[in-house]
C-alpha positions as CSV (number, residue, x, y, z in Angstrom):
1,X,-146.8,-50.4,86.7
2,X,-144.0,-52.3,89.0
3,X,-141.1,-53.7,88.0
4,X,-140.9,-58.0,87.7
5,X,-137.5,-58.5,87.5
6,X,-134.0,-56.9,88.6
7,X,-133.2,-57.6,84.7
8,X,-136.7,-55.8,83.5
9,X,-135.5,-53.0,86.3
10,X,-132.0,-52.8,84.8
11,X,-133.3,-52.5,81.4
12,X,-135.0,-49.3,82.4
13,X,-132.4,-48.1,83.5
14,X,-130.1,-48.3,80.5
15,X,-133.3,-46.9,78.8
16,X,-133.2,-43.7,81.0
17,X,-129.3,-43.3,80.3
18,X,-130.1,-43.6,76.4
19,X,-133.0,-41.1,77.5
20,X,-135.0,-43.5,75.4
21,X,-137.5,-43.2,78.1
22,X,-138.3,-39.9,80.6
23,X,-137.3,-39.9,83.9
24,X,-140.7,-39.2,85.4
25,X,-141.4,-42.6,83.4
26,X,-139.0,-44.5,85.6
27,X,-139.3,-43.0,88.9
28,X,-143.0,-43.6,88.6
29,X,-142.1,-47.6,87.9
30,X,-139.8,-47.5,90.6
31,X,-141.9,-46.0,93.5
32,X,-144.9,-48.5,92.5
33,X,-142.4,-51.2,92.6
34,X,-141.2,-49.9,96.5
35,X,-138.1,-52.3,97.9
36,X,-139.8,-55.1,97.2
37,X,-137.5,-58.2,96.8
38,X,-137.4,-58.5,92.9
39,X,-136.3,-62.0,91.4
40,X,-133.0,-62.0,89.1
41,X,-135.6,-63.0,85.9
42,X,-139.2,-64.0,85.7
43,X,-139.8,-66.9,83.3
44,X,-142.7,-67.0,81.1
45,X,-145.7,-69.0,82.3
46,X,-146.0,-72.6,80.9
47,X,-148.7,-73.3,78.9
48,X,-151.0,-76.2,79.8
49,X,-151.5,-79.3,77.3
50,X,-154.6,-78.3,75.2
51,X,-157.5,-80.5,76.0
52,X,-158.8,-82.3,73.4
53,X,-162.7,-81.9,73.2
54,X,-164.8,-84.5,72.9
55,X,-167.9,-84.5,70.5
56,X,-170.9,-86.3,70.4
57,X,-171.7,-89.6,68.0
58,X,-174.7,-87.7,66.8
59,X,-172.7,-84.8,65.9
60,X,-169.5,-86.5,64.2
61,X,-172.1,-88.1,62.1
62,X,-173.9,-85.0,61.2
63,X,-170.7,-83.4,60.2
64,X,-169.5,-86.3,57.7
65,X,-169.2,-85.7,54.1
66,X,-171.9,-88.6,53.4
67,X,-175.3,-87.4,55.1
68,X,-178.1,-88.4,53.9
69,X,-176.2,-90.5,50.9
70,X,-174.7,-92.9,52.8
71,X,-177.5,-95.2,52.8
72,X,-180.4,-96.0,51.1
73,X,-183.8,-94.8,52.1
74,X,-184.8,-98.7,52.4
75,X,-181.9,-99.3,54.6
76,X,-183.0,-96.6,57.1
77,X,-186.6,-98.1,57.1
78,X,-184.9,-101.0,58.3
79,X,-186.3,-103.4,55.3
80,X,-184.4,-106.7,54.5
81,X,-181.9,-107.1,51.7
82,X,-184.8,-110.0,50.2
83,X,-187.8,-108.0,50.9
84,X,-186.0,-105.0,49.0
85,X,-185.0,-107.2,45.9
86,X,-188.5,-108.7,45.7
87,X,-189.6,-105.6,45.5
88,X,-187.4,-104.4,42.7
89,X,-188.6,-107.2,40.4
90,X,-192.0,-106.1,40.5
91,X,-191.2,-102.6,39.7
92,X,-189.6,-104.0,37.2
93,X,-192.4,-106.2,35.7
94,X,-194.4,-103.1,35.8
């Protein structure tokens, strides 16, 4: 694998004097990386703002902690607050 930097190059070679690393190990680094032109440092690759995804109506509503409990099965229907209450006093004189 080359070399990125003079510093990661440098680095290696402090290595090989500590003889923390083999010198096959750094010839080999150094004869992939050939005479190319080697920046000082390489800086770490910015990381791009996290887009924020959006969801469907359908599924935020799905998801909420009231499904299904929310409203009232006459309320789905669509049937009128008076129709409803009429309703409920007959029940009740049932």
């Amino acid at each position: 694998m080359p070399f990125k930097s003079q510093a990661q190059r440098r680095k290696f070679a402090e290595l090989l004097l500590k003889g923390e690393i083999s010198n096959q190990t750094f010839e080999e680094w150094n004869r992939e990386t050939g005479s190319a032109k080697l920046p000082e440092r390489v800086k770490p690759k910015a990381k791009s703002a996290a887009k924020r995804r959006t969801t469907s109506k359908a599924k935020r509503r799905s998801t909420s902690k009231t499904t299904g409990r929310g409203r009232s099965k006459a309320k789905r229907r669509g049937i009128s607050k008076a129709k409803r209450r009429t309703t409920a006093k007959k029940a009740k004189r049932k």
